[in-house]
RODO-2510 file (C-alpha; in nm, 4 decimals, decimal comma):
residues 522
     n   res          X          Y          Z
     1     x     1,9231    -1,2130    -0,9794
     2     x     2,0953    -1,1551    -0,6558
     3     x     1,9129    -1,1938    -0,3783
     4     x     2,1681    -1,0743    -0,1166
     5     x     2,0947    -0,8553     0,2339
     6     x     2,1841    -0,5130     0,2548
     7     x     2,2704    -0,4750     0,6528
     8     x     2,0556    -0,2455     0,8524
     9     x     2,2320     0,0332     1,0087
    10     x     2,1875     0,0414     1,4046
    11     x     2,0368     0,3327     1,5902
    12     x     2,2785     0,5007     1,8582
    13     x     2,2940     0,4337     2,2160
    14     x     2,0696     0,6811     2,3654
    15     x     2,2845     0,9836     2,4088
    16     x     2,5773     0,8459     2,2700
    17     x     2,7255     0,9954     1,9183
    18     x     2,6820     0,7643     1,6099
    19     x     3,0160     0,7026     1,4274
    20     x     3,1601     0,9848     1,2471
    21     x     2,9919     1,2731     1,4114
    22     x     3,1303     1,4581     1,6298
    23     x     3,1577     1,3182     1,9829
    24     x     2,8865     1,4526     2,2404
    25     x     2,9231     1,7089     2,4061
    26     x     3,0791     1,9443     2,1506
    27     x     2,7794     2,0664     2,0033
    28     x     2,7132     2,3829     2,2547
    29     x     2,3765     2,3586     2,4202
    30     x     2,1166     2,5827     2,2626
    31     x     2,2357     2,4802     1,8763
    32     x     2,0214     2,5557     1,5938
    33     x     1,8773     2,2157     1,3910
    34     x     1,7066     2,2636     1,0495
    35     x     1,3891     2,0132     1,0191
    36     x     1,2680     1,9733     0,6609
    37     x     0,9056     1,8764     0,6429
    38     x     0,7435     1,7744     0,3863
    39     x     0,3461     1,6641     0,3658
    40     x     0,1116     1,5607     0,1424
    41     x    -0,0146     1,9346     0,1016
    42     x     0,2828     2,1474     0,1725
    43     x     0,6469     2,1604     0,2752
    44     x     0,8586     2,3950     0,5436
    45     x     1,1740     2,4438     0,6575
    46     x     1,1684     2,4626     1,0528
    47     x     1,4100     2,5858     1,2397
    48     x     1,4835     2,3930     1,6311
    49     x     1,6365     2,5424     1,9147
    50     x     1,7650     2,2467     2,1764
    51     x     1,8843     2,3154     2,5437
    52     x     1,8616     2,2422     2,8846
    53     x     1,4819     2,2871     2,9286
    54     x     1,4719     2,4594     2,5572
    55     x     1,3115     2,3153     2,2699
    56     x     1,1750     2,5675     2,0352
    57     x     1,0629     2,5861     1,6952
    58     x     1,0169     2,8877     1,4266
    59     x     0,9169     2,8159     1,0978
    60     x     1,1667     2,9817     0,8067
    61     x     0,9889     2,8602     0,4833
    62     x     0,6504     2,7086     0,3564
    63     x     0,6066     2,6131     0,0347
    64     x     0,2703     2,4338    -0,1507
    65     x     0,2976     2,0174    -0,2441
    66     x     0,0779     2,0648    -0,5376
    67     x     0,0381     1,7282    -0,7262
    68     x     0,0471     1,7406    -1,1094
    69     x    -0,1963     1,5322    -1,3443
    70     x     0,0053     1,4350    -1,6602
    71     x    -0,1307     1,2038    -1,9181
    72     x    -0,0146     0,8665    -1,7362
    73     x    -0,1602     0,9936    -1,4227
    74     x    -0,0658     1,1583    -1,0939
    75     x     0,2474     1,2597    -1,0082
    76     x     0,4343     1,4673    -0,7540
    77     x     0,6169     1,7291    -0,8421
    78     x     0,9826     1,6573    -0,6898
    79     x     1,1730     1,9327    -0,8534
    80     x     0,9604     2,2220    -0,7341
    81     x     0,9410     2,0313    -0,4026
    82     x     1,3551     2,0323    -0,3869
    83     x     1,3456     2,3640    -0,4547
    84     x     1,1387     2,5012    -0,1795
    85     x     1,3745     2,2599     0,0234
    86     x     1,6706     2,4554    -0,0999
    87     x     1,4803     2,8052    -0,0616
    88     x     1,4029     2,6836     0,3589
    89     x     1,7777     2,6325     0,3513
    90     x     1,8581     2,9400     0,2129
    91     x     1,5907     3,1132     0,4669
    92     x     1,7451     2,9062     0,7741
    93     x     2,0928     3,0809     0,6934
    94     x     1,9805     3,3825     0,6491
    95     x     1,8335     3,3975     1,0000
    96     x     2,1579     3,4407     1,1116
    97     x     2,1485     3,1134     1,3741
    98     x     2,4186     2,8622     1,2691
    99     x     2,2423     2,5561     1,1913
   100     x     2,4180     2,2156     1,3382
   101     x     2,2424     2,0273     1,0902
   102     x     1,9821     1,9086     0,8542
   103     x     1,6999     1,6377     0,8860
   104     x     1,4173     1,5658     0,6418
   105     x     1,1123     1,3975     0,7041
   106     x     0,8497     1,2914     0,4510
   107     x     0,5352     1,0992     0,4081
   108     x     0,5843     0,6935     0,3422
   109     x     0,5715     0,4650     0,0228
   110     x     0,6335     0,6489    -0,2492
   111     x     0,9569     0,6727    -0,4617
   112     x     1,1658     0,7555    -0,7059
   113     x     1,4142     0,5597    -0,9432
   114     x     1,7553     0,6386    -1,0433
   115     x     1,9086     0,5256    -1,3616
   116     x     2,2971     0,4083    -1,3460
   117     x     2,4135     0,7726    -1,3436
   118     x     2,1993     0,8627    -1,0362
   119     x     1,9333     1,0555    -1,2417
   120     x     1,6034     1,0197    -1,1227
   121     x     1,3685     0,8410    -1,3570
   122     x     1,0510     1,0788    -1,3998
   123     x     0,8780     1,1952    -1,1588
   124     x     0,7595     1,0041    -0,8263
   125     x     0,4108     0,8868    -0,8602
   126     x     0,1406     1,0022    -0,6224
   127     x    -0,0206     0,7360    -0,3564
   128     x    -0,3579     0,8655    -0,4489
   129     x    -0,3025     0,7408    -0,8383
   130     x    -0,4919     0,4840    -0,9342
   131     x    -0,2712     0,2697    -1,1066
   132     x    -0,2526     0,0222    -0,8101
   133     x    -0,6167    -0,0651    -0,8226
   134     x    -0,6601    -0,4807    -0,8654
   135     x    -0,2752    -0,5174    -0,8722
   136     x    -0,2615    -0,6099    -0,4857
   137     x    -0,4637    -0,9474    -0,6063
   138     x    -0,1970    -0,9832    -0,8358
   139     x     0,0399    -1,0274    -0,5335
   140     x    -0,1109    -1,2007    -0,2980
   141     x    -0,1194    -1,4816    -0,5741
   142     x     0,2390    -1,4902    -0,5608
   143     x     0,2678    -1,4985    -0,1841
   144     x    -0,0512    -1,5032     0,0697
   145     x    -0,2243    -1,2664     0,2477
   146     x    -0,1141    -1,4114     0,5329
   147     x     0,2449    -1,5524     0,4607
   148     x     0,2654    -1,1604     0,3540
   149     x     0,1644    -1,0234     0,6873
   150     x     0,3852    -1,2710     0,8433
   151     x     0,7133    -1,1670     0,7095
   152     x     0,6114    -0,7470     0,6792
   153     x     0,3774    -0,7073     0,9415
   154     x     0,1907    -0,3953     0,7382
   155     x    -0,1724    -0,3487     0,6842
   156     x    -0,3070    -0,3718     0,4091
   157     x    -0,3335    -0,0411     0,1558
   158     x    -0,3516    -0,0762    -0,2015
   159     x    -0,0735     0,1757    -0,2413
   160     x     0,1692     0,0161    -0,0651
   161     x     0,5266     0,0310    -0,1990
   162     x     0,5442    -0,3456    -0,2830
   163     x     0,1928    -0,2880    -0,5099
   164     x     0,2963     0,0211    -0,6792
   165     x     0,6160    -0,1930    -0,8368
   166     x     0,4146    -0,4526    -0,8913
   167     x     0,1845    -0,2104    -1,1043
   168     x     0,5349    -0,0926    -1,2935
   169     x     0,6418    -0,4450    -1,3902
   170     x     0,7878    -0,4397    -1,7245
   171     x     0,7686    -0,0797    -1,7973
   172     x     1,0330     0,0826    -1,9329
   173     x     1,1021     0,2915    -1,6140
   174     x     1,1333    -0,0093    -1,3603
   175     x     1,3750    -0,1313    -1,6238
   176     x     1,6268     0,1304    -1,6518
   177     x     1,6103     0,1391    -1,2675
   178     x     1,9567     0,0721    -1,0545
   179     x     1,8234     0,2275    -0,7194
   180     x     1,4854     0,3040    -0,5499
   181     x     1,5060     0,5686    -0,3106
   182     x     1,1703     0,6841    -0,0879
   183     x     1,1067     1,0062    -0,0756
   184     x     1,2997     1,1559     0,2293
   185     x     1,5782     0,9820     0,0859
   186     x     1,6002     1,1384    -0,2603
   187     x     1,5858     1,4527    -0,1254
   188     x     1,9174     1,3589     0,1182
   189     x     2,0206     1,2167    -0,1643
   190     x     1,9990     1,5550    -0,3813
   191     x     2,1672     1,7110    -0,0933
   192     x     2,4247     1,4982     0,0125
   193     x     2,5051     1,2793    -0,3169
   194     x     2,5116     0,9764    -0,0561
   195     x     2,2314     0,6582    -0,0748
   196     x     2,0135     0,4567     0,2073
   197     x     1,7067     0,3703     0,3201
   198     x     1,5813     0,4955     0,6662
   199     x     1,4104     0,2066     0,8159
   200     x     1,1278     0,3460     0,9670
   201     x     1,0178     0,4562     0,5930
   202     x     1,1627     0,0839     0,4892
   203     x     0,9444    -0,0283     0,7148
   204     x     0,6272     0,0996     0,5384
   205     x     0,6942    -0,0483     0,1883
   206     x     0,5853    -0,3993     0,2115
   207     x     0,9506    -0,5058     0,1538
   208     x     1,0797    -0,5258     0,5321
   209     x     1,1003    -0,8166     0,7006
   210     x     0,9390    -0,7131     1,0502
   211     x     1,1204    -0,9726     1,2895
   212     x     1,4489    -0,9290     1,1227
   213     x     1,4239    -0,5266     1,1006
   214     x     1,5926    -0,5468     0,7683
   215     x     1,5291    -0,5884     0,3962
   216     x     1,3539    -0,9053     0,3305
   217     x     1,5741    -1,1731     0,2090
   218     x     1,3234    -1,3437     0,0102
   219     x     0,9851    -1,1203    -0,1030
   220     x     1,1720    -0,9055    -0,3538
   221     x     1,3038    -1,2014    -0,5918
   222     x     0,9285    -1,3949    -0,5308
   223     x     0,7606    -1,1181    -0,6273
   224     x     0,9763    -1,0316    -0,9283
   225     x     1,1749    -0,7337    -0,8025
   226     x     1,5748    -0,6620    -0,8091
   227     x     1,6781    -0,6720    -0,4702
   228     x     1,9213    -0,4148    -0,6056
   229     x     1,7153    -0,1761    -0,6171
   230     x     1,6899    -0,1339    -0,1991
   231     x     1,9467     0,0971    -0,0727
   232     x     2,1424    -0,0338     0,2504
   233     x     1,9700     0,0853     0,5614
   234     x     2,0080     0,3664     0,7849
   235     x     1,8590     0,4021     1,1559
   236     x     1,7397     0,7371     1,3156
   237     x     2,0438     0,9388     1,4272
   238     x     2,3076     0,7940     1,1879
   239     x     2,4987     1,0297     0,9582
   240     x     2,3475     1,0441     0,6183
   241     x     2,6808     1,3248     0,4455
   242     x     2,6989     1,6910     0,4172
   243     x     2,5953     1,9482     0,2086
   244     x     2,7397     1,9433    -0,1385
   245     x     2,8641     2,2577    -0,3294
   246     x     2,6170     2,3387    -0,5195
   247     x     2,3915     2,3342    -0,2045
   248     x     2,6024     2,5196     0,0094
   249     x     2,6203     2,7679    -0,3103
   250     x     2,2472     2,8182    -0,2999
   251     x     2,1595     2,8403     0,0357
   252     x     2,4848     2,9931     0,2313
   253     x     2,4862     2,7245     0,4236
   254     x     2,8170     2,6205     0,4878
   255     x     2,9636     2,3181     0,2361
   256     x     2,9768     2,0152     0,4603
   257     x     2,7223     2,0711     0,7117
   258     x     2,5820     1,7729     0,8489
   259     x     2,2587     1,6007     0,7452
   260     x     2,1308     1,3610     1,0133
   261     x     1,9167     1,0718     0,9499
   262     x     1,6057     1,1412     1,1405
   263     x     1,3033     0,8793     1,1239
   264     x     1,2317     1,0056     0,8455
   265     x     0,8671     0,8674     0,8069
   266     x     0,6730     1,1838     0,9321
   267     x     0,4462     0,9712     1,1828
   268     x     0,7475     0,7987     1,3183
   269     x     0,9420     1,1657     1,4024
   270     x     0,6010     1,2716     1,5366
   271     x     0,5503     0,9751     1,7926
   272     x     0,9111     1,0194     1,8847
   273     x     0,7701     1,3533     2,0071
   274     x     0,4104     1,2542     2,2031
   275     x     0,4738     1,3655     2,4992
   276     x     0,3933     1,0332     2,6715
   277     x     0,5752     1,0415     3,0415
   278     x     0,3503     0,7613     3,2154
   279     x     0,2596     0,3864     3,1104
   280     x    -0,1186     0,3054     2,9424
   281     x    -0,0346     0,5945     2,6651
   282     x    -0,2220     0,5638     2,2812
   283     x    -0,1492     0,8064     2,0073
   284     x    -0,3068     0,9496     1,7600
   285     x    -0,0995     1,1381     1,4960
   286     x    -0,3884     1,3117     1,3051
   287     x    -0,3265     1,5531     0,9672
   288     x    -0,4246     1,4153     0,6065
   289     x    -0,4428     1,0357     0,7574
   290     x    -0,4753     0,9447     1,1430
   291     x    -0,2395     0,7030     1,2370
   292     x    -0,3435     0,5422     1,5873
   293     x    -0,1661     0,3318     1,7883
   294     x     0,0500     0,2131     2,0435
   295     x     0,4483     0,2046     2,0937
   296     x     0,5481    -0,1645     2,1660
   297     x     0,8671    -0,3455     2,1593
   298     x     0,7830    -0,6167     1,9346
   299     x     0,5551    -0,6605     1,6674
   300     x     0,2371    -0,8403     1,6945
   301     x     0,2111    -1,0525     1,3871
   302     x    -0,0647    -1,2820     1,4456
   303     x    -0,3601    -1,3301     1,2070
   304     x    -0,6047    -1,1120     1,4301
   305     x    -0,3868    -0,8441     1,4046
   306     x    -0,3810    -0,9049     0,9739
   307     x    -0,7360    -0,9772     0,9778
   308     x    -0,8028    -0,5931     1,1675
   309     x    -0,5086    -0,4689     0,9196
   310     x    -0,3220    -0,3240     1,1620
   311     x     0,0632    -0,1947     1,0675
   312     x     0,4257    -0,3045     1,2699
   313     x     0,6384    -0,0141     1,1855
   314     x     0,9485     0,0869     1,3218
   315     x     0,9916     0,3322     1,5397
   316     x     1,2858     0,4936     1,7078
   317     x     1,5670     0,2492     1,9143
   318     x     1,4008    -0,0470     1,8217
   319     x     1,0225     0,0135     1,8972
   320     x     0,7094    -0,1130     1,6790
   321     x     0,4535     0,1422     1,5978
   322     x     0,1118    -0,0950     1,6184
   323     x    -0,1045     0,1498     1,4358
   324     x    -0,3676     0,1455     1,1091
   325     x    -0,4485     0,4373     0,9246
   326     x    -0,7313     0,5873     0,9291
   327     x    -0,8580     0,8158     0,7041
   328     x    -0,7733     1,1992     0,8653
   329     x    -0,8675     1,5566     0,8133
   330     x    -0,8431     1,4931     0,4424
   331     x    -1,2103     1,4406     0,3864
   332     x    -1,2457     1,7950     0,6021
   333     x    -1,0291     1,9631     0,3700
   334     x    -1,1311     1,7998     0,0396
   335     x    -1,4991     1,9175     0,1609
   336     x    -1,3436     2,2693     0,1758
   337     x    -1,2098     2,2539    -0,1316
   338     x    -1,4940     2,1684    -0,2788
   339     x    -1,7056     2,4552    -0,1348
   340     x    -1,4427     2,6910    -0,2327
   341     x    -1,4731     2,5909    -0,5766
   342     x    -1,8323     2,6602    -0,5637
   343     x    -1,8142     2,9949    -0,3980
   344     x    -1,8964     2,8639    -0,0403
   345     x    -1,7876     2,9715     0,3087
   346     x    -1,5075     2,7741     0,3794
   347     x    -1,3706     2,9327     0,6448
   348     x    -1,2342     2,6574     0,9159
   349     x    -1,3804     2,8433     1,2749
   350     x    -1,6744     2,9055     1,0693
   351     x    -1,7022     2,5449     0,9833
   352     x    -1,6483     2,4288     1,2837
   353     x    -1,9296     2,6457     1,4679
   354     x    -2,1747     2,5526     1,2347
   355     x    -2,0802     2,2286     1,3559
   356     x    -2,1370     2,2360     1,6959
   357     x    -2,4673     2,3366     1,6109
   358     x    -2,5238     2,1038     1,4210
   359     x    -2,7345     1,7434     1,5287
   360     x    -2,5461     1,5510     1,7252
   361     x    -2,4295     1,1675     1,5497
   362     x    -2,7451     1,1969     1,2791
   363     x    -2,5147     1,0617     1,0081
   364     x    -2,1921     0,8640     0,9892
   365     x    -1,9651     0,7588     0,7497
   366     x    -1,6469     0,4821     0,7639
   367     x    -1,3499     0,7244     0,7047
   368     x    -1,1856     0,3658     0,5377
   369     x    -1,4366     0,3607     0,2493
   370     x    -1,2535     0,3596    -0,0983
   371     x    -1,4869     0,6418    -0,2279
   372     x    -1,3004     0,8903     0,0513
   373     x    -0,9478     0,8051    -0,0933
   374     x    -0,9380     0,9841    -0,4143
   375     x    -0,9219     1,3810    -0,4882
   376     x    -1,2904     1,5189    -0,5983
   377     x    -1,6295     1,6135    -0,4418
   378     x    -1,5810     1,4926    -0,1081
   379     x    -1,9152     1,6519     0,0524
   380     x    -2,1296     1,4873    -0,2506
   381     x    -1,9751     1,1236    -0,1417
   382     x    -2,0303     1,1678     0,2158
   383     x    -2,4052     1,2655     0,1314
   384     x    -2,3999     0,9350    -0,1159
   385     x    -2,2568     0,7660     0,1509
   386     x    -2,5523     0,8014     0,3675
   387     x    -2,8194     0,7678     0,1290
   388     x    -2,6492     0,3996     0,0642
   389     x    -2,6453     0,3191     0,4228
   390     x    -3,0300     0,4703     0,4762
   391     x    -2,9219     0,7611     0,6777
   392     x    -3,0102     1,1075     0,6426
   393     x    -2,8813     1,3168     0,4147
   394     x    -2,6617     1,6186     0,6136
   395     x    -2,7891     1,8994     0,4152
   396     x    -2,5906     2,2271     0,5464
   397     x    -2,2010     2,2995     0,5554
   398     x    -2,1698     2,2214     0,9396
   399     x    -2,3901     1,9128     0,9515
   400     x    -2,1205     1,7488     0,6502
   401     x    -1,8755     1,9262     0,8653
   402     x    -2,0206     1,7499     1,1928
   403     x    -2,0537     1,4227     1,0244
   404     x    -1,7223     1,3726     0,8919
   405     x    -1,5521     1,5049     1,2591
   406     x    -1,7991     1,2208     1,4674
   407     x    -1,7063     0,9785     1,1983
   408     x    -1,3340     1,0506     1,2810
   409     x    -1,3754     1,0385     1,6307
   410     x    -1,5536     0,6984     1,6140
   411     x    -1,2877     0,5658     1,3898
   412     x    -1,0255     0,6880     1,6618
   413     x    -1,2321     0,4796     1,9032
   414     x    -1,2454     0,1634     1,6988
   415     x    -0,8799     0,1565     1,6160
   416     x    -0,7716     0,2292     1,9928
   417     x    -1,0016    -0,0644     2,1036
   418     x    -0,8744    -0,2844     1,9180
   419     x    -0,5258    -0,2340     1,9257
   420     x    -0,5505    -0,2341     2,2904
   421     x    -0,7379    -0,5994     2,2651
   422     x    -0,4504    -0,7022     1,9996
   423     x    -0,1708    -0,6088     2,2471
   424     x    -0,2688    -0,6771     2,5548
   425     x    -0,2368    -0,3187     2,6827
   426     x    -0,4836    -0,1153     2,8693
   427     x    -0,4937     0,2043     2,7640
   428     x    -0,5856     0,4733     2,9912
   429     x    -0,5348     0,8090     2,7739
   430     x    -0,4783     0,9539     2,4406
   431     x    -0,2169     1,1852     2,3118
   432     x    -0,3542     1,3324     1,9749
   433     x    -0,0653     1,5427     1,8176
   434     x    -0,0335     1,6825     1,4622
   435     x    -0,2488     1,9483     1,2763
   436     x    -0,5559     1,7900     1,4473
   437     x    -0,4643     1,8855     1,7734
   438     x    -0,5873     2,2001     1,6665
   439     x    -0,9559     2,0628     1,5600
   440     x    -1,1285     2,1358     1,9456
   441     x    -1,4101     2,0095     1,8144
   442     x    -1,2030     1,6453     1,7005
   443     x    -1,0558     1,6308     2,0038
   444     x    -1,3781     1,7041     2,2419
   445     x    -1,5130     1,3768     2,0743
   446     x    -1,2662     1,1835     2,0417
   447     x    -1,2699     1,2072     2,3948
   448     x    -1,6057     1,1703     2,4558
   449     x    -1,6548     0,8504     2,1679
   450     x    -1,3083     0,7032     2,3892
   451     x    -1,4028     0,7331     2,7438
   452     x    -1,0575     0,8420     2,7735
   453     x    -0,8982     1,1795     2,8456
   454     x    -0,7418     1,3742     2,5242
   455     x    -0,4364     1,5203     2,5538
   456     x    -0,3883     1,7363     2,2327
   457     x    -0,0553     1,8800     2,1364
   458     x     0,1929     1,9393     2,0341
   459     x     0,0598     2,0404     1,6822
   460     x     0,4371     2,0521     1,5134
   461     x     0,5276     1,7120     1,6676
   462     x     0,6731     1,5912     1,3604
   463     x     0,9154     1,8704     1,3171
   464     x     1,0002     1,8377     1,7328
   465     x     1,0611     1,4684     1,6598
   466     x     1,2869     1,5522     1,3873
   467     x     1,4518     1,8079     1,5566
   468     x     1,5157     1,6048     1,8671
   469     x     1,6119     1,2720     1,7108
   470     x     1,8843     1,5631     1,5402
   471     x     2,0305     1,7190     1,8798
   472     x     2,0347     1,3581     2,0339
   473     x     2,2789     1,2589     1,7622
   474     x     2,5038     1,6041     1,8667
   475     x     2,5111     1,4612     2,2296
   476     x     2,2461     1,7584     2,3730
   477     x     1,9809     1,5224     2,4612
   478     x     1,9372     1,1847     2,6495
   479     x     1,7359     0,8502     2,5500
   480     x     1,3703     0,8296     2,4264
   481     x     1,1948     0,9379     2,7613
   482     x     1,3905     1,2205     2,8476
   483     x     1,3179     1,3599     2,4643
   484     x     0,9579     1,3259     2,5549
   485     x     0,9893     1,5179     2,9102
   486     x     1,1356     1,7767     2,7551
   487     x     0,8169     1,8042     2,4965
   488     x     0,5752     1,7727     2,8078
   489     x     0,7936     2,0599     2,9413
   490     x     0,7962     2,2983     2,7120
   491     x     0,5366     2,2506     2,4520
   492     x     0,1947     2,3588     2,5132
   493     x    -0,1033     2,1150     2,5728
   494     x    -0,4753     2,1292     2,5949
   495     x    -0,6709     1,8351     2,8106
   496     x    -1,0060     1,7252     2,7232
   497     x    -1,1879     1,4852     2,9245
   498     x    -1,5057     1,2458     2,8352
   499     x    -1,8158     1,3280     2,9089
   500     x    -1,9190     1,1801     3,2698
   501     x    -2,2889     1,1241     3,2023
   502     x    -2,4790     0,8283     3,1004
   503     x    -2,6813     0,9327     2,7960
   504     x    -2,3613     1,0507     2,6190
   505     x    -2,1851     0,7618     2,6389
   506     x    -2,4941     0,5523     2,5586
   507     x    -2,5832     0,7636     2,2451
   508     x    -2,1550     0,7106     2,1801
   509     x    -2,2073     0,3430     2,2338
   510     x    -2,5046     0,3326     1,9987
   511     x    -2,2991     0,5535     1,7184
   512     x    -2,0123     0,2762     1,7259
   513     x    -2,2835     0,0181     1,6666
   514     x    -2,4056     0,1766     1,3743
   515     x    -2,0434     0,2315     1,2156
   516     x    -1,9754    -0,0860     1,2516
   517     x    -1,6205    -0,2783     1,2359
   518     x    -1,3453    -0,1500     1,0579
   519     x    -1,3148    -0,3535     0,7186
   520     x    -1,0883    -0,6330     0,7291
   521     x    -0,7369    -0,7569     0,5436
   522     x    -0,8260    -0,9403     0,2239
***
């Protein structure tokens, strides 16, 4: 088994033109970039309009991510993902702006396998599955928690990349496989007919050696997995091909037009575009998970930072995103889909007023808990979850609703705190972008559970990010900061400061007590 080192492509200079694009400046200013996003609920197409002082977004296509339960478990469904990819496409020539190019973002660690004629291999499993539960013990045996963290840096999920092979070892799939592509990538593939790895998705799989910002040279053959399979890197901004035929057929799109490798993990293109302009800047990219963190320039590797399972990612041009996850708006909108089931209100301003009626911090829950990470009554485990801990029940719609937003906002806290302590960085204000920038009532007390003033926006940062890391590779915008002016600029933004009197932060204070610490790395 070869255990050879598949190069990591290098990110641009910052507003230079990668090889084999074409050379800045001849992309006219005001060009057209298609951003294909795709979350864990639903997909779009995204059209971005880049100029001096322009950055602009209208959204062309939206299409459901419905996951499919087959007899061996959960799946996504890939195909009719692609093909709401291919109807954005067709949408985004059709609006008669000629589109410069294509990026696609995705969430992290999942995959699909290719067999030696480049056919994919059934479809990609979903994260949420629960065919990795026990297996992680199964690795650290091979190699320590802690030698683990050492080499990859990544916090600890049970659905990490590296356990969900682990869980395929000697199936029939994993042995047919020639190439393991994550998601974003098998949909460039699909498009382009070209093969990499992006490394800020590498970066999430449990298979990247952190210091080295490459492939590890040594996990995959300890661990009992081809080194083979992992496609030679690509950074942000790199050329991934163009558009083959059949593509251009479909969509009208013209055959050949570029597809640039954007950081392709959806947080990373969304932190590319918090618009952060001053030093002491957290984030907090908040949808189905929130991801909180800071940007640093090196990883932090050391066991305190395993032991508080905190993640070094890559980021754009070298940085580390020092983040965890943290359970997001997914309990919210399992709760909804619960009560929609059963005939409900679920109606999100409705929700939320009932809310802010609601008792203030009479029951909390730890978004981390297992029981929150798998599809199914979500307010019926929040109410178990406070009979277990000797709380009170929350009875009504908006005290679940208020419960599961304070919870949120605490978690926010704890993970801020102690990625601050872990760093050495003082933070002095939050940038909370994503779908949850939308949540007033999320970021109100987030702000007020922080001490720290909220800015909230932009909500479509991970398109912006995607778009932008896009027009820099076309020569139309500078390095990292001056992407981020231009979101400050021209993207709107709501502030929210902490409360400034001494009972709320005391009965904030008193909250964090009672949640606790966050649980630790095994």
């Amino acid at each position: 088994m070869s255990t050879t080192n598949h190069p990591p492509t290098r990110s641009p200079a910052p507003g230079g033109s990668p090889a084999g694009r074409t050379p800045a400046g001849r992309t006219p200013a005001g060009s057209t970039f298609a951003a294909v996003d795709l979350g864990a609920t639903s997909g779009r197409v995204m059209l971005g309009r880049v100029g001096p002082g322009t950055l602009d977004l209208t959204e062309v296509h939206r299409f459901p991510n419905t996951p499919v339960r087959l007899p061996d478990g959960l799946r996504w469904d890939v195909l009719g993902l692609f093909q709401g990819v291919l109807e954005g496409l067709r949408a985004a020539a059709r609006s008669g702006r000629p589109v410069a190019s294509v990026g696609v973002d995705t969430w992290a660690v999942d995959y699909g396998l290719l067999d030696a004629d480049g056919a994919l291999l059934g479809a990609p499993y979903h994260y949420r599955d629960g065919r990795t539960e026990g297996v992680a013990e199964t690795v650290l045996a091979r190699v320590g928690a802690g030698e683990l963290y050492g080499i990859t840096g990544l916090q600890h999920l049970p659905f990490n990349t590296v356990f969900q092979l682990a869980s395929a070892a000697g199936s029939a799939q994993l042995s047919a496989a020639k190439r393991l592509l994550l998601m974003p990538d098998l949909i460039v593939h699909w498009l382009t007919g070209t093969v990499g790895a992006e490394e800020t998705n590498a970066s999430t799989t449990g298979l990247f050696d952190a210091r080295a910002a490459d492939w590890s040279g040594e996990l995959p053959g300890r661990l009992g997995i081809d080194p083979a399979l992992l496609p030679p890197l690509r950074a942000p901004g790199d050329p991934a091909g163009g558009l083959l035929p059949y593509v251009g057929e479909f969509t009208g799109l013209p055959v050949g037009t570029p597809v640039t490798t954007v950081a392709s993990h959806d947080t990373a293109s969304a932190v590319v575009a918090v618009p952060a302009t001053a030093p002491g800047s957290a984030y907090i990219s908040c949808g189905t998970w929130s991801l909180a963190g800071l940007e640093l320039g090196s990883p932090v590797l050391t066991e305190q930072a395993r032991a508080a399972n905190f993640s070094n990612e890559r980021g754009i041009d070298g940085t580390v995103r020092f983040l965890r996850n943290t359970m997001g708006l997914w309990l919210l909108e399992e709760c909804r889909r619960t009560w929609a089931r059963d005939g409900l209100p679920g109606g999100l301003d409705e929700l939320l007023g009932a809310a802010a009626r609601a008792e203030p911090l009479a029951a909390l829950v730890d978004p981390d808990a297992p029981e929150f990470l798998a599809p199914g009554d979500m307010p019926e485990r929040v109410r178990a979850y406070c009979r277990r801990t000797g709380q009170p029940e929350p009875g009504s719609q908006g005290a679940v609703v208020r419960c599961v937003l304070e919870s949120l906002a605490l978690a926010h806290r704890r993970t801020l705190r102690q990625a601050a302590e872990l760093a050495g960085r003082d933070v002095r204000r939050i940038h909370l972008v994503g779908g949850g920038a939308r949540n007033a009532l999320l970021c109100r007390w987030t702000a007020d559970a922080t001490g720290l003033p909220v800015v909230a926006g932009p909500v479509e940062a991970t398109a912006l990010g995607n778009v932008l890391v896009q027009a820099r590779a076309a020569g139309l915008v500078g390095d990292l900061g001056s992407m981020r002016r231009l979101v400050a600029g021209t993207q709107p933004l709501r502030h929210y400061e902490p409360r400034d009197d001494r009972a709320g932060r005391a009965a904030w204070d008193a909250a964090a007590d009672r949640l606790g610490p966050s649980p630790s790395n095994p």
